[in-house]
N, C-alpha and C positions, 0 to 999 in steps of 0.2 A: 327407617334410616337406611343407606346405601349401604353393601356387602361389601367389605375389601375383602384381600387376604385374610388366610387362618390366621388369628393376631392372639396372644395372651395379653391384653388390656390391663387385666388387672394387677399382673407381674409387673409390667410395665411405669405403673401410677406406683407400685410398691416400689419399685425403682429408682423414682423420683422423690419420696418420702423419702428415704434411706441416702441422696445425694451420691446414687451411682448414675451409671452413663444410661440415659434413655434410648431406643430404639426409631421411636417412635414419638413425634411429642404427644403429652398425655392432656389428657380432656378431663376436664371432674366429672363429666357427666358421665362418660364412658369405660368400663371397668369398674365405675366407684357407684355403687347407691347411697344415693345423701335419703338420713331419715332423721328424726325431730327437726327441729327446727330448719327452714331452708326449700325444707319441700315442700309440708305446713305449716301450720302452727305448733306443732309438736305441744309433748305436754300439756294440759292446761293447766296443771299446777305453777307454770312460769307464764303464760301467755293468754290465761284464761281459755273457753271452749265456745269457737267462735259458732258453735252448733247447738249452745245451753247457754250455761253460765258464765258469763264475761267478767266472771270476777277471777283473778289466780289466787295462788296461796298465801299472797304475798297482800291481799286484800286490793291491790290495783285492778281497776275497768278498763277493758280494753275494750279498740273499733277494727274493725278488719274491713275496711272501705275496698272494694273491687277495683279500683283505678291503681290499686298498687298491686295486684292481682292476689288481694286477701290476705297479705302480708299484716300483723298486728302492730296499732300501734295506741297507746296509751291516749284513754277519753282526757282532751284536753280540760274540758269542763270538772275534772276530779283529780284529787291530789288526797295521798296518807297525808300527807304533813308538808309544814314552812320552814318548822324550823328543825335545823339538825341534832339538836342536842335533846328534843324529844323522843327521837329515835326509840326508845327502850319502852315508852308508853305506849307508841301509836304502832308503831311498822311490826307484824306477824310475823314471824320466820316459819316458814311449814315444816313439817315433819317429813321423812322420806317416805321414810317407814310405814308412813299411812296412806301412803298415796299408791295407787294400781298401775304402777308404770307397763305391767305384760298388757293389761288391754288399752292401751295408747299402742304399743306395738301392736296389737294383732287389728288394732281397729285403722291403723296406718298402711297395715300388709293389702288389708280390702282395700284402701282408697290408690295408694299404687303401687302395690305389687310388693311382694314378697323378695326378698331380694336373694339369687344364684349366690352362692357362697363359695363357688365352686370360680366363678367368670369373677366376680363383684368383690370389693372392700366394700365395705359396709361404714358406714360414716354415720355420726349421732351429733346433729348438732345441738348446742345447749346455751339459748338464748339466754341475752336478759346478761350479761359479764357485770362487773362489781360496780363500773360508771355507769351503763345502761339501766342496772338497778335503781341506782342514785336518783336519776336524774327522772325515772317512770315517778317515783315516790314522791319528787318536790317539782318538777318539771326542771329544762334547761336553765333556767335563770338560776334561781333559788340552789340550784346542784354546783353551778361554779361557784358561788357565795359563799356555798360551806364548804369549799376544797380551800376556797382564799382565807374565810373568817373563824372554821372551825377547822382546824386541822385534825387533831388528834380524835375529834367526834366524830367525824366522819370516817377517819382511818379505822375506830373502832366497829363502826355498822357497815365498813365494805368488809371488816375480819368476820364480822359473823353471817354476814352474808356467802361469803365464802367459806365458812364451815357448812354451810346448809350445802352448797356446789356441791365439797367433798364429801359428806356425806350421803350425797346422792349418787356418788360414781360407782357402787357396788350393786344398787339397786336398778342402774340404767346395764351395768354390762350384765346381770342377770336378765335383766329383759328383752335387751337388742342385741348382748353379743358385738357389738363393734370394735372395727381394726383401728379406728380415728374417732378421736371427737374434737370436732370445730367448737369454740371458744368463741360465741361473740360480744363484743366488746367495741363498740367505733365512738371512738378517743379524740378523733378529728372530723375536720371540713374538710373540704377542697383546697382548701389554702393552708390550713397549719391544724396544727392540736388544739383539744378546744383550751386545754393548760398548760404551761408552760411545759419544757421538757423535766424541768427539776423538780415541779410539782408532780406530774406523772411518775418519776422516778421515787417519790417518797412514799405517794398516798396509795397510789392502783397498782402499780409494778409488783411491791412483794406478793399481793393476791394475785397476779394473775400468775406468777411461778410459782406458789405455792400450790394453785390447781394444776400447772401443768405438770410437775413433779411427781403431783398425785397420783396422773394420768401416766405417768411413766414406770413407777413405781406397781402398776399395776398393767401393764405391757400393752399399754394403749400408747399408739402416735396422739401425740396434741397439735392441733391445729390453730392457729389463731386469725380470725375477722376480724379486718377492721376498715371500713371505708373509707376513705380521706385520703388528705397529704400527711403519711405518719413515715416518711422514709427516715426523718430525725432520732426515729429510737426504733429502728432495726436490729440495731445490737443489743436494743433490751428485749427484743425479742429473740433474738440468737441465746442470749444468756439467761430469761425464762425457762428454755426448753423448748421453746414450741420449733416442729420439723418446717412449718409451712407458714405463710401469711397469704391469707387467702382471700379476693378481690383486690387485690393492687389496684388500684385505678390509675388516669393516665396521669394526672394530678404529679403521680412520682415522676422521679428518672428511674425507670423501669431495665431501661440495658445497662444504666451505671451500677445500678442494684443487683442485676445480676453477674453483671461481669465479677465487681466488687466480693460475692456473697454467695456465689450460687453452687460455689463447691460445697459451701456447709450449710446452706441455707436456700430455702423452696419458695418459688412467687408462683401465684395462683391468680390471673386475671390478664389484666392487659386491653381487653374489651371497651370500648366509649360507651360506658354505663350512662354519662349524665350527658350525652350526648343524641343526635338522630337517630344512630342507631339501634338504640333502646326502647325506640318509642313504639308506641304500638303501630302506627301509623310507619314504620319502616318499613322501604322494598325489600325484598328480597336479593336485587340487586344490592344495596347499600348496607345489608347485613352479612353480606357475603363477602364483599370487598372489605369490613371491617374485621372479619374471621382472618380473610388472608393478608392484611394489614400485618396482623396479631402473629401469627405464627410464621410470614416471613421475618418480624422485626424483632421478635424473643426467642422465636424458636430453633432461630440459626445459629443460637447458641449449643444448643446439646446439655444442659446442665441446664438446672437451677429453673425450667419454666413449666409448668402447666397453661393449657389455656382456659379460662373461666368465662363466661359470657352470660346476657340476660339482655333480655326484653320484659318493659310493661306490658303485658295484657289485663284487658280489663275487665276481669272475672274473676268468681270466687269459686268456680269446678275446675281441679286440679287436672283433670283433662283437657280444658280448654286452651289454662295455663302452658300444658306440656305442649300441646301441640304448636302454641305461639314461641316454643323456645325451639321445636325442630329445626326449622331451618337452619338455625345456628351452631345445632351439633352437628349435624347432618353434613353443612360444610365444612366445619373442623374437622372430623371424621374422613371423608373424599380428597379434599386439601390436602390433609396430614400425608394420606397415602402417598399422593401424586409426589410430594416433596422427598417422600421416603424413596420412593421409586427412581425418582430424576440423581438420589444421591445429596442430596441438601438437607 
């Protein structure tokens, strides 16, 4: 990556968490090391161990196909269960307690890097949120059927699902130590949630502020993911707790959102994820102009943005991965400066 200025990055992203004035607009990639989820597969007690056992704790098979560059996603061909109300039969809730989360950290430190704690926030993402659970266990169909036809049964296995979260949160910050942990959880498409707003507001809501609470409670920033068109209940995520909503995509109104939000609330993305420039097959050219896209059209705010970005590559070495995502820090980074420099 190019050398600017002696810059405090990581000061800077804290900055931004905290909803004071940035210097600089802040990169997630830079100043922040993302670990569990995000970078790999983190854990395989949530995502199974896409180097063994592809089973998680949670009794779900997962695939980790290299077209999404090894990203986990649940063997369609398997499913715990149909129906929701057998939940207490079939679905496993792991134990924390029994699980070796120091060597996922140290075996994560080998695969990329150890993370400066001195330059770096350290981020712990924690795949698999209370709908993503859901929906691994019955698939997508079967998952809004019981949000629609069983209410309170399902409200009851995303609660114990979510006791298992929290009581993982003491056994992950004994292990990784993190400033943040990302929350993921994607609630929507491209176009809307996948349920209504009043049914997210009854069923998944109080889990997801009940963990961010936790995380607060215990002097962790929480973070939340979620991909889609979910700008509808921003304000449930302002009043969750969580600091940050991290990949925005373009799906939202992104500068209404921040103008609207961004003194008290953090957007994290902006990038054309479902777009050219994602794909692996993208110029460098066209990933560059979608960088300075991003941070001329968010970041001329001062407030309220991080840039976040990706590309597909189609591999499962997390180095091959990295080096398909440079060029896009790389220009955020250089950009970032020039714009700082120019006084914009």
């Amino acid at each position: 990556m190019g050398q600017g200025p002696q810059f405090d990055f990581k000061e800077n992203y804290l900055n931004f968490l905290h909803h004071k004035p940035t210097t600089f607009i802040p990169n997630s990639f830079v100043g922040n090391k993302i670990m569990g989820f995000g970078a790999i597969n983190g854990p395989a007690i949530e995502k199974g161990d896409q180097f063994g056992e592809r089973i998680d704790g949670f009794g779900i098979k997962w695939e980790y196909p290299s077209t999404g560059g090894g990203a986990a996603i649940p063997d369609c061909n398997y499913t715990v269960m149909d129906d929701v109300t057998e939940w207490r039969e079939k679905v496993s809730i792991p134990d924390p307690s029994k699980y070796d989360w120091k060597a996922d950290y140290e075996r994560e430190c080998k695969m990329i890097g150890t993370p400066d704690r001195e330059k770096e926030v350290v981020d712990f993402g924690f795949g698999n949120g209370v709908f993503e659970r859901l929906a691994a266990l019955m698939g997508f169909e079967d998952a809004l059927i019981a949000l629609a036809s069983e209410p309170e049964e399902t409200y009851a296995l995303l609660e114990a699902i979510t006791d298992y979260k929290v009581a993982s949160l003491d056994y992950i910050i004994d292990a990784y130590h993190p400033d943040t942990i990302t929350y993921f959880d994607d609630v929507a498409t491209e176009r809307s949630l996948f349920m209504s707003p009043d049914t997210y507001r009854k069923i998944i809501k109080p889990h997801h502020k009940r963990f961010a609470q936790e995380c607060l409670k215990r002097g962790i920033i929480p973070i939340y993911h979620c991909c889609g068109h979910a700008e509808d209940i921003v304000e449930d995520m302002i009043d969750c707790g969580w600091a940050a909503w991290t990949s925005v995509q373009i799906s939202n109104d992104i500068c209404g959102l921040i103008e609207k939000y961004g003194d008290r609330f953090a957007f994290c993305g902006g990038y054309d994820t479902t777009g050219l420039p994602a794909r692996e097959d993208a110029t460098p050219e066209v990933m560059a102009a979608e960088v300075k896209r991003c941070l001329d059209t968010y970041g001329k705010y001062h407030k309220g943005y991080c840039f976040f970005g990706f590309r597909f590559v189609n591999s499962l070495d997390p180095a091959e991965v990295g080096a398909g995502m440079a060029p896009i820090i790389q220009t955020a980074v250089e950009y970032g400066f020039e714009l700082l420099a120019s006084g914009k």
